[in-house]
C-alpha positions as CSV (number, residue, x, y, z in Angstrom):
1,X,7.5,15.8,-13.9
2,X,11.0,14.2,-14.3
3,X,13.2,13.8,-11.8
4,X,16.9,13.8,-12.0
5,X,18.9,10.6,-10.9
6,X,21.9,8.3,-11.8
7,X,21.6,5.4,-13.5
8,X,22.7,2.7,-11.6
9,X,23.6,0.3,-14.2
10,X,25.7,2.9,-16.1
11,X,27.4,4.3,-13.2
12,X,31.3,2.8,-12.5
13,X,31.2,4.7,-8.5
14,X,33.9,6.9,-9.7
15,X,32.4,9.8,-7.6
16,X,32.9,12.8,-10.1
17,X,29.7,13.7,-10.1
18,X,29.8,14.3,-6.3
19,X,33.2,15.8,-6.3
20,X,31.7,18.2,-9.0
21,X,28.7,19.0,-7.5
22,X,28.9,22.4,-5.9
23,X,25.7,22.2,-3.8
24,X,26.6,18.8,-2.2
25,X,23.4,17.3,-3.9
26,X,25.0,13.9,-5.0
27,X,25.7,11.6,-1.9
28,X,27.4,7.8,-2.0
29,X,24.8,5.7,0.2
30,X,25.3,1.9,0.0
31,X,28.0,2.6,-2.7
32,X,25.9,4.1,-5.0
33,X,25.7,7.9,-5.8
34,X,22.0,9.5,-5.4
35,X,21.7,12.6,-6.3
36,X,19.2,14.7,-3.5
37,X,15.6,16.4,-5.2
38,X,15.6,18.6,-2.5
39,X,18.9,20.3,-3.1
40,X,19.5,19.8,-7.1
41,X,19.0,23.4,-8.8
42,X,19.9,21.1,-12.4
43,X,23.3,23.1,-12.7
44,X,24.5,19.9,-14.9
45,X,27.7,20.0,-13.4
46,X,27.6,16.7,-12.2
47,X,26.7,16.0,-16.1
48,X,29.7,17.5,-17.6
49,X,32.1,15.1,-15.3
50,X,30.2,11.6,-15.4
51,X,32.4,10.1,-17.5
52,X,29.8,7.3,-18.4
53,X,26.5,9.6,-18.6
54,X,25.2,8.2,-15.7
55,X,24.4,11.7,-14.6
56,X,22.8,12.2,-17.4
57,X,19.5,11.3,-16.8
58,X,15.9,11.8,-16.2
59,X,13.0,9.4,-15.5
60,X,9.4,10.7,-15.5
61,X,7.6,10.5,-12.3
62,X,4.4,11.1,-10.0
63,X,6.2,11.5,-7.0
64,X,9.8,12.2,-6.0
65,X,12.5,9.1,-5.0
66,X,14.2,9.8,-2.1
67,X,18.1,9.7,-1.7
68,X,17.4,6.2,0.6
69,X,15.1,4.8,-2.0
70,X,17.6,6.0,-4.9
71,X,20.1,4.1,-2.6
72,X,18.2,1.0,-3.1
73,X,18.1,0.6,-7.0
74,X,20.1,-2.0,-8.9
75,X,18.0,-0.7,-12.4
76,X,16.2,2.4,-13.1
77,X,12.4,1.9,-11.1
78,X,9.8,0.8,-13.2
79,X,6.3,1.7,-13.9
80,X,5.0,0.6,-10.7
81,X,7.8,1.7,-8.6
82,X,6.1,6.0,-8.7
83,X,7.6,6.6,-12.2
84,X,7.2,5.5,-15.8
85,X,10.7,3.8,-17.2
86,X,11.5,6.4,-19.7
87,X,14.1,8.5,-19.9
88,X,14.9,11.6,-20.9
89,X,18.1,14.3,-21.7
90,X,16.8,17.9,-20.6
């Protein structure tokens, strides 16, 4: 299944993927902006205002990151970190 996330390495904290989302699904923890599985209906709104495509993106996984692991990435997870490091534009 694929998840959908920010990727931390594109993202420049500009927060208009929060601002834009209208569920309140992306949250700012430690500075960086995770967006929440359990809330996300994939509206892409958040998508339309990253201006870096951050928002834009989708890494295959077995079991679902939580925001406070999302919170701790510096890179995408890898392979052994409950996902595979591809990813993918729905």
């Amino acid at each position: 299944m694929l998840q959908h996330v920010t990727d931390p390495e594109l993202c420049i904290r500009c927060s208009a993927c929060e601002l834009a989302c209208p569920l309140k699904a992306i949250q700012c923890i430690c500075g960086r902006y995770c967006i929440d599985p359990n809330i996300c209906n994939e509206c892409k709104k958040c998508v339309e205002e990253c201006p870096t495509g951050a928002a834009d993106c989708y890494i295959e996984i077995a079991v679902l990151h939580t925001v406070d692991e999302q919170a701790q990435w510096e890179t995408l997870p890898a392979a052994s970190d409950k996902s595979t490091p591809h990813q993918a534009t729905l």
